[in-house]
N, C-alpha and C positions, 0 to 999 in steps of 0.2 A: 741628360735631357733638360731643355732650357724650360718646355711648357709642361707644367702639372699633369699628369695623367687625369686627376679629375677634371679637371679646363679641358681638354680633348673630349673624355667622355658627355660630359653636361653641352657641348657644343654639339656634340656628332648625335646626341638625343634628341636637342631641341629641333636639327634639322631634320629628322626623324619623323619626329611627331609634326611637324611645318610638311612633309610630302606626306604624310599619311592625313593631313588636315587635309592637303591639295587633292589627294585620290579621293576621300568620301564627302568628301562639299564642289567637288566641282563636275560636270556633269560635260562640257567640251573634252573630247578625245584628248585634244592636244596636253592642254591643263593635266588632266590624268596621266600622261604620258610624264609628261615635268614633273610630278610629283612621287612617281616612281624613280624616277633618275636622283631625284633629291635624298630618295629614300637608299638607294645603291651609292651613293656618294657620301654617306654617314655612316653605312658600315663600313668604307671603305675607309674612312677616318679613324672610325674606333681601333679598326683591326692594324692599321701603318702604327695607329698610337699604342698599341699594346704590342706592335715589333719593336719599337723604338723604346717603348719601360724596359723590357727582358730581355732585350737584345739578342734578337732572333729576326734574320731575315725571312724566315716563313710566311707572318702576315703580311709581307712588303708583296712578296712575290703570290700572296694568292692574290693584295688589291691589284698587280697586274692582271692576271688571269678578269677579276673582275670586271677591268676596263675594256680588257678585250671581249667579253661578254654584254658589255654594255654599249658599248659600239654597235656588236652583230644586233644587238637588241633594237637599238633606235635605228639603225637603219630599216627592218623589216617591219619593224613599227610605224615609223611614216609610211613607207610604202603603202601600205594594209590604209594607212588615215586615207592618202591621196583616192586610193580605189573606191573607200565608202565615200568620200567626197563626191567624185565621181556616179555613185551608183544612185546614191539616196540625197545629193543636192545640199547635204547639212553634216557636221560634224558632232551635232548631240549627241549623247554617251544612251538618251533614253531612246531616241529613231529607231535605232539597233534592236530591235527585239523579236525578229524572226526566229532565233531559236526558242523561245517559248512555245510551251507544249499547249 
């Protein structure tokens, strides 16, 4: 393995904590939407980087599965944006609060 398992780890954290920064500071759907995908894209680092220490195609092939998961994700996800855009005029994350009881 040519990059340190810790250099993968400390990378695939920072972006970690960078979409989890993005999901509870930003308050636009879309933003929130990017900052989950940042967050599925670092464990998706960690885990190719911990096939590639151990030499196990297992994490290779679940970050497939992943991707294919995150695909299905953001397509149904924009979808869902375009219709509250539609519905309520704005994409603020605070607009949204008809389910409150």
């Amino acid at each position: 393995m040519i990059v340190p398992i810790g250099h993968i780890l400390a990378v695939s954290g920072a972006m970690f904590l960078m979409g989890l920064a993005c999901i509870l500071g930003r308050r636009n759907l879309i933003m929130i939407l990017i900052g989950a995908e940042i967050m599925l894209n670092a464990v998706g680092l960690a885990l190719a980087g911990g096939s590639a220490l151990w030499q196990n195609v297992d994490g290779q092939v679940f970050v497939i599965f992943l991707m294919a998961m995150t695909s299905a994700e953001v397509s149904i996800s924009l979808a869902m944006v375009v219709y509250l855009r539609k519905r309520k005029g704005t994409v603020d994350a605070d607009a949204f609060d008809g389910m409150q009881g």
